[in-house]
C-alpha positions as CSV (number, residue, x, y, z in Angstrom):
1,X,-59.3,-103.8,153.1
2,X,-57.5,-104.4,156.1
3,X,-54.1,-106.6,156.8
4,X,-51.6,-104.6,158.3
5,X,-50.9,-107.0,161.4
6,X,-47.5,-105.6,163.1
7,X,-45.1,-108.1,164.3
8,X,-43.2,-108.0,166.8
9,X,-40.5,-111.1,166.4
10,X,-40.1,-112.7,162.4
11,X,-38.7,-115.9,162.5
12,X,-39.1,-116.4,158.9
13,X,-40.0,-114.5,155.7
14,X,-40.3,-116.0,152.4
15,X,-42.3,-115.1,149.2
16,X,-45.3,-113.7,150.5
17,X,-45.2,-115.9,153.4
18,X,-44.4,-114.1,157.0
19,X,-44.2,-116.3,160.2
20,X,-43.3,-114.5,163.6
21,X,-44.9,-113.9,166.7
22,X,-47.0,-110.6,168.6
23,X,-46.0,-110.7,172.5
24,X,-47.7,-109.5,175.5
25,X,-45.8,-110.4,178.3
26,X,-42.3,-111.7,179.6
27,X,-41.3,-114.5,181.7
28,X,-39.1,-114.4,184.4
29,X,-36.0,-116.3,182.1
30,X,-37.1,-113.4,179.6
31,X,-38.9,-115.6,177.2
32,X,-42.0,-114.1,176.1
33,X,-45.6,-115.2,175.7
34,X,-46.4,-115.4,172.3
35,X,-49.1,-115.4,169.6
36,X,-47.7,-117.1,166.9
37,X,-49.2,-115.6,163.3
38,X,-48.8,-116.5,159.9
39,X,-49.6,-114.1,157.3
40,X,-49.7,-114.6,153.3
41,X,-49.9,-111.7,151.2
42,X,-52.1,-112.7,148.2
43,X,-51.5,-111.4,144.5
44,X,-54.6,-109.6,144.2
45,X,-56.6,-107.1,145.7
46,X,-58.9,-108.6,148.6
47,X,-60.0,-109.1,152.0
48,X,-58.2,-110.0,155.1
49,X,-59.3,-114.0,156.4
50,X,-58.5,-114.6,159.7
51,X,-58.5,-118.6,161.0
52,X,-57.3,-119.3,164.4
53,X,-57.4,-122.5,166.2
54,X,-56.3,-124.0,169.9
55,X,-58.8,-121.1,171.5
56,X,-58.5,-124.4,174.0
57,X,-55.6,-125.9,174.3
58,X,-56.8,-129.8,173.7
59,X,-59.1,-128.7,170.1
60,X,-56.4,-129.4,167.3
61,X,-58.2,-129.9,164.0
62,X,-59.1,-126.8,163.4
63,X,-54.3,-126.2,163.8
64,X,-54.3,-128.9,161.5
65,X,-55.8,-127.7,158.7
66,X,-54.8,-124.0,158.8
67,X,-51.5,-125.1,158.6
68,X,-52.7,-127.2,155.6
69,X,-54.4,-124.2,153.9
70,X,-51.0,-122.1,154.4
71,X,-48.7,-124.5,153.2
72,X,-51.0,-124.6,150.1
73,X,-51.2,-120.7,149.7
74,X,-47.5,-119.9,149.4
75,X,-47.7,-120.4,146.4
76,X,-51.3,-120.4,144.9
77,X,-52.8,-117.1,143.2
78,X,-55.5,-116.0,145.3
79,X,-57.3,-112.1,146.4
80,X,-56.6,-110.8,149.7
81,X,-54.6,-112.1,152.9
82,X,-54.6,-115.0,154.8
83,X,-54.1,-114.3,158.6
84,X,-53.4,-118.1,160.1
85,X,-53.2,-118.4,164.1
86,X,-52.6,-122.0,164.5
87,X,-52.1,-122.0,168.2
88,X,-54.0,-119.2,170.1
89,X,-53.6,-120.2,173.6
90,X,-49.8,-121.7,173.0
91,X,-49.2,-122.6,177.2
92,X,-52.9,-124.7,176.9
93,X,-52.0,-126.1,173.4
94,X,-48.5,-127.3,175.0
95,X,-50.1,-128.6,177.6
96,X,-52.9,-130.8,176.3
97,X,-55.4,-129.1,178.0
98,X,-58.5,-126.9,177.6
99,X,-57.8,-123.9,180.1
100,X,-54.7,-121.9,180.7
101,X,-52.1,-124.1,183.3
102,X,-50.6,-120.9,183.9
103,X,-53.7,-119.1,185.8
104,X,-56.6,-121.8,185.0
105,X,-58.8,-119.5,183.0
106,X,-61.1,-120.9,180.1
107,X,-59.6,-118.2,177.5
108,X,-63.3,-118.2,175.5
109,X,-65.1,-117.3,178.9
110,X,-63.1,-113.9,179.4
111,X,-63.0,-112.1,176.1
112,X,-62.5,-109.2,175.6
113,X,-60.1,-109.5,178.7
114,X,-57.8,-106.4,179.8
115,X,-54.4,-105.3,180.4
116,X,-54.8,-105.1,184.0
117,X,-55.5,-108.6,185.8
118,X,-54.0,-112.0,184.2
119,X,-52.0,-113.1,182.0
120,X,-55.3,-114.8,180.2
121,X,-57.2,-111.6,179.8
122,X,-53.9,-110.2,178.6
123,X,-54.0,-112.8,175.7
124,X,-57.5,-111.9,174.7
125,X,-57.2,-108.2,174.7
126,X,-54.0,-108.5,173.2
127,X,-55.5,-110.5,170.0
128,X,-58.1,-108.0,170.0
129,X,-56.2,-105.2,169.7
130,X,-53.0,-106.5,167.4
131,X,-54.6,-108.7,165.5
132,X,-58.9,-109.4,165.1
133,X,-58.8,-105.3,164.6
134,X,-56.8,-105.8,161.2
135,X,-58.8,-108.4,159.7
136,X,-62.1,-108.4,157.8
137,X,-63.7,-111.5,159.0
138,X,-62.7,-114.5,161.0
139,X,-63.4,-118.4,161.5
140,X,-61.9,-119.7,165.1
141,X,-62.0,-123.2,165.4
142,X,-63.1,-125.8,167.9
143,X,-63.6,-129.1,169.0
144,X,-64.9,-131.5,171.4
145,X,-61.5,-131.7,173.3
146,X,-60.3,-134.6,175.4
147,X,-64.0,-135.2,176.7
148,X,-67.1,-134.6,173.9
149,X,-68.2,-136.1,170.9
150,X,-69.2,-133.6,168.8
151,X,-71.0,-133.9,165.5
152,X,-69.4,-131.4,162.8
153,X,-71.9,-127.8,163.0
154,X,-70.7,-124.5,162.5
155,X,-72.0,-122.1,164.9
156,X,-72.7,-117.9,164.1
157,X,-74.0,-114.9,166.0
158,X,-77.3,-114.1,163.6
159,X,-77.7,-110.3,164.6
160,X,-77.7,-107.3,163.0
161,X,-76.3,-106.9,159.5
162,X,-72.7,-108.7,160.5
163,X,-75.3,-110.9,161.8
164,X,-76.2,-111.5,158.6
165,X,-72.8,-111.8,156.8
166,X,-71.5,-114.3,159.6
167,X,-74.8,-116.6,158.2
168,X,-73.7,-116.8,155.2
169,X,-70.6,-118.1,156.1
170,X,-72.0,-120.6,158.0
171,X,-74.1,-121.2,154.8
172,X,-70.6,-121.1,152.9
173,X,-68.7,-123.5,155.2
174,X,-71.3,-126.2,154.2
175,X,-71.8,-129.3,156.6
176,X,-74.8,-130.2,157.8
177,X,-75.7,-128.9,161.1
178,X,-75.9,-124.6,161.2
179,X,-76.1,-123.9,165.4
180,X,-77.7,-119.7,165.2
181,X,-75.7,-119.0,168.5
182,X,-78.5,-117.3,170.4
183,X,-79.0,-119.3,173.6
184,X,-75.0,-119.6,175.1
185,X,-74.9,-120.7,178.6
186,X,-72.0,-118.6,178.6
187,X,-70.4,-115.3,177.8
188,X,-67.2,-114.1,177.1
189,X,-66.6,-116.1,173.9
190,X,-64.5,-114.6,171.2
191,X,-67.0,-114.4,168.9
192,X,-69.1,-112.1,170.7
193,X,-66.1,-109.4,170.3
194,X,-66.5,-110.3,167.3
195,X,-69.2,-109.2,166.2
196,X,-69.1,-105.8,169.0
197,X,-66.1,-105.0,166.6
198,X,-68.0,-105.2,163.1
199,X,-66.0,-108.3,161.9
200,X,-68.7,-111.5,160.5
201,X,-67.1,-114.8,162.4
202,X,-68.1,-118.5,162.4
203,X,-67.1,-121.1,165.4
204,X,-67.1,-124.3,163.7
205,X,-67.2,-127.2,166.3
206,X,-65.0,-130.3,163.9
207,X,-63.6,-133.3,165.9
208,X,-62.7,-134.6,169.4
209,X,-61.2,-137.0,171.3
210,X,-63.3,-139.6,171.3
211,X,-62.7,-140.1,167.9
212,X,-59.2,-138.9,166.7
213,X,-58.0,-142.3,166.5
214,X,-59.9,-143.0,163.6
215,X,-61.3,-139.9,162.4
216,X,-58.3,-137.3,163.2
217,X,-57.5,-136.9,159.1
218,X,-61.4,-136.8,158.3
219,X,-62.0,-133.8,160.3
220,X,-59.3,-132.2,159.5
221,X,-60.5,-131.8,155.9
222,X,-63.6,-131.0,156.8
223,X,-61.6,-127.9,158.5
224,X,-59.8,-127.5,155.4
225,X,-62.3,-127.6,152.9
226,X,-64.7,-125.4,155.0
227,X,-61.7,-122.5,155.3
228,X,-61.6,-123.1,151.5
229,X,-65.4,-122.9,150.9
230,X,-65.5,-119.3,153.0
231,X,-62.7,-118.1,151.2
232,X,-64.2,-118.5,148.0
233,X,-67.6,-117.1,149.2
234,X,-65.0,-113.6,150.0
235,X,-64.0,-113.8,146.7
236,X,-60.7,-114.4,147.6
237,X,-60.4,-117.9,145.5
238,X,-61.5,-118.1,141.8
239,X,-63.2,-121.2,142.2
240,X,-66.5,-122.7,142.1
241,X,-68.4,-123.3,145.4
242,X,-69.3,-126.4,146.0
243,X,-72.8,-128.3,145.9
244,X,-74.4,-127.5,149.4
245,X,-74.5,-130.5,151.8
246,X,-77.4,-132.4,151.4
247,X,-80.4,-131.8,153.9
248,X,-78.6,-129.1,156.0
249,X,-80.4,-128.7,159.6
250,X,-80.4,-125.1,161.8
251,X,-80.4,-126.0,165.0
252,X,-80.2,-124.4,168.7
253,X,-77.9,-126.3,170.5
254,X,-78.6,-126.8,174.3
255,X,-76.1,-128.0,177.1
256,X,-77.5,-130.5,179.2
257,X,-75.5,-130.9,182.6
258,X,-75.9,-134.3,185.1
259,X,-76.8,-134.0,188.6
260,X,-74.8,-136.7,189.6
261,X,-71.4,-138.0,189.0
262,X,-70.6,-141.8,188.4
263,X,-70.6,-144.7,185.4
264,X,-73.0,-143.1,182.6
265,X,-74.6,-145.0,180.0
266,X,-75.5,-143.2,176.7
267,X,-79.0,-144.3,175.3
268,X,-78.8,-142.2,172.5
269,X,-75.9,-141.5,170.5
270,X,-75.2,-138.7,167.3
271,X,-77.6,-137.6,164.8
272,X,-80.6,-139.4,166.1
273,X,-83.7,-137.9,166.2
274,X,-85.3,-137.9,169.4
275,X,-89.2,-137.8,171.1
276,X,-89.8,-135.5,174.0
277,X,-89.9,-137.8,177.0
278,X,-87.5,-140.7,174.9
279,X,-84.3,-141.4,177.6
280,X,-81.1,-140.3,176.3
281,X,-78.6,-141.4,179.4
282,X,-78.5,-142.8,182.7
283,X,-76.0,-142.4,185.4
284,X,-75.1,-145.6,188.2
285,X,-73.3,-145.7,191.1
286,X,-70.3,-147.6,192.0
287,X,-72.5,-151.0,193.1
288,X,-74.9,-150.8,189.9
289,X,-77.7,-148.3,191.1
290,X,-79.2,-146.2,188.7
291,X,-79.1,-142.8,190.2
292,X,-80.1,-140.4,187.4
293,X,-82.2,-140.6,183.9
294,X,-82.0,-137.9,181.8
295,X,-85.3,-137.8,179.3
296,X,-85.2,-135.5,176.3
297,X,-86.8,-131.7,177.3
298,X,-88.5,-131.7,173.7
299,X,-88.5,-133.6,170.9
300,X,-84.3,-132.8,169.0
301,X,-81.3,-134.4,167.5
302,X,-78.5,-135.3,169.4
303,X,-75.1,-133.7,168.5
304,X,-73.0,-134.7,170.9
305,X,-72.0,-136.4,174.5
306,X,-69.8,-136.6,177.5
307,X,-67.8,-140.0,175.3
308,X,-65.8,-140.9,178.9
309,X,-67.3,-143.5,180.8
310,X,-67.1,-142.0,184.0
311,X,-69.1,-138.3,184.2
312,X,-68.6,-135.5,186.8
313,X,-71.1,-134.5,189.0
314,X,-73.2,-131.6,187.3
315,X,-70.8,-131.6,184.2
316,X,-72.1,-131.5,180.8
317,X,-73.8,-134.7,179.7
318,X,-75.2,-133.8,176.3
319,X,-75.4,-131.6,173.7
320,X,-78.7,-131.6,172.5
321,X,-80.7,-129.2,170.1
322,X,-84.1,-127.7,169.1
323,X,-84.5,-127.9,165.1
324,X,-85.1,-125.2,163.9
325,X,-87.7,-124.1,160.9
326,X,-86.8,-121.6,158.3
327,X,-88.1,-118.6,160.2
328,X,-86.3,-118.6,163.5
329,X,-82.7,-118.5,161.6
330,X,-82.6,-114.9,160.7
C-alpha cells in the first residue's frame, strides 16, 4: 500500500493526525505557495484514500466535508490512511473564484501541467508528483460554483480495468445519477491523470451556488457520507454499506452552450424528464425579444443550468444527459 506523502512544512502533529503543507514556489515577500494536506495514519493495515476539494476555487462542499471526515478519524479505528486536500487551488479558494487570479488558468483544464511555464501547471504537476503518486485511489470533489445548479452525480472514467475499479466507486458513493465520463468537451481534467497513472478516481459534482443558502449543510453530507460509503467499499471502515439509492440512473452528461447573451428563462428545471424537440430555455433581449430557443437534442433528464438570470453569450446554458441502458456503462 502506498502513503508515504513527504512534507515539506508541519504545522501540527498530533496522534496520528499530520497537518502541513507541500510547496512549489515562492513569492516575492518569501511566502510560499502551498498545498495544504492532512494525513491520518489509521491503526490497521490498508489503503491510501485520497479526497481533495476546491480543484476550483468557488466549489466548497466537497472542503466541507473532508474536513468533517478528518475531524472524525483522529480518533476512530479504521484500515489504511486518509490523505485530505481541503483546498487544492488555495489563491482561487481565497479568492472566491473558479480559476487561478494569479495567472487566470482553469487548474482542471491543464493537468498534468509542468515545471516549466506557470505557476498553475506548476500546481498540477506538483500534486502529481508529491502527492496523487502516493495514494491508491482518489475522489476530487466539485460543484456547480457561483453559476450552475447541479443535481448531485458522481462522475468516473469507465476504461480499462482502473476503469473498472473507479465504477465501482461510483457504484459505492451511492446517489442517484452515475455520469460514465466518456464524452468531456474538455481535456486536461485531473482525473484523466488519474487514471494514465493507475490510481481508480471518482469526480462527484455535490452543490452550488444557487442553492447554498438553503441546501449548503445537505450537500455537505452527501459529500460526507459518500467519502464514507467509498471508504468502506476499500475496506478501510468495518461497517456495513449502505442500501443503494433507489432507482439509480447512468447517464452521459452533455454541455449545452447559448448562442446569445441576455435575460434567459429556464423552461425546464432538475430531474425532469424531457422529449426530443420539448423547449428547455429561451433567451430575450434587453426590450423583451426572444432571441434564442433551445429545444432538447434527444429525449434526457435535465441535471443542471446556468441559475443567474442574466447568461453570457455562448456560455453554458444546460447540462443535459442521454440515459443510459445497462450496456453502454461498462
Amino acid at each position: 500500500m502506498k502513503g508515504n506523502i513527504q512534507l515539506d512544512e508541519i504545522v501540527k502533529q498530533e496522534g496520528r493526525r499530520t497537518d502541513g503543507y507541500v510547496h512549489y514556489s515562492i513569492k516575492a515577500d518569501r511566502s510560499k505557495f502551498s498545498i495544504p494536506v492532512i494525513i491520518i495514519k489509521g491503526d490497521k493495515e490498508g489503503p491510501t484514500l485520497l479526497v481533495d476539494g476546491c480543484t476550483h476555487g468557488d466549489e466548497y462542499e466537497g472542503c466541507e466535508a473532508i474536513l468533517q471526515m478528518a475531524k472524525r478519524l483522529e480518533t476512530a479505528s479504521f484500515a489504511g490512511t486518509f490523505v485530505g486536500v481541503p483546498a487544492l487551488n488555495v489563491d482561487a479558494f481565497a479568492n472566491i473564484t473558479r480559476s487561478s487570479p494569479i495567472d487566470g488558468f482553469n487548474l482542471n483544464r491543464i493537468f498534468p501541467g509542468n515545471y516549466d511555464t506557470y505557476i498553475t501547471h506548476r500546481l498540477a504537476r506538483t500534486y502529481l508528483d508529491r502527492v496523487v503518486a502516493n495514494v491508491d485511489a482518489v475522489i476530487t470533489f466539485h460543484g456547480g460554483g457561483d453559476v450552475l445548479h447541479l443535481e448531485p452525480l458522481v462522475g468516473y472514467l469507465p476504461e480499462g480495468e482502473v476503469g473498472k475499479k473507479s465504477r465501482a466507486m461510483a457504484e459505492a458513493f451511492n446517489v442517484k445519477y452515475r455520469w460514465r465520463m466518456t464524452d468531456l468537451p474538455f481535456t486536461g481534467v485531473t482525473a484523466q491523470s488519474y487514471r494514465e497513472m493507475g490510481i481508480p478516481c471518482i469526480l462527484p459534482e455535490i452543490g452550488s451556488h444557487c442553492g447554498r443558502l438553503h441546501d449548503r449543510e445537505k450537500n455537505v453530507q452527501i459529500c460526507y457520507e459518500g467519502i464514507n460509503n467509498v471508504m468502506i467499499h476499500l475496506g478501510m471502515l468495518d461497517e456495513k454499506a449502505p442500501e443503494p439509492v433507489k432507482d439509480p440512473m447512468d447517464i452521459e452528461l452533455h454541455y449545452i452552450h447559448s448562442v446569445n447573451g441576455g435575460i434567459q428563462t429556464l423552461c425546464k428545471k432538475e430531474n425532469e424528464i424531457v422529449k426530443e424537440g420539448e423547449v428547455l430555455g429561451v433567451i430575450h433581449d434587453y426590450f423583451g425579444n426572444e432571441i434564442e430557443t433551445l429545444k432538447a437534442p434527444w429525449p434526457g433528464v435535465v441535471i443542471g443550468f446556468w441559475s443567474v438570470p442574466v447568461i453570457r453569450s455562448c456560455d453554458w446554458w444546460y447540462l443535459y444527459a442521454k440515459i443510459l441502458d445497462k450496456d453502454e456503462t461498462k
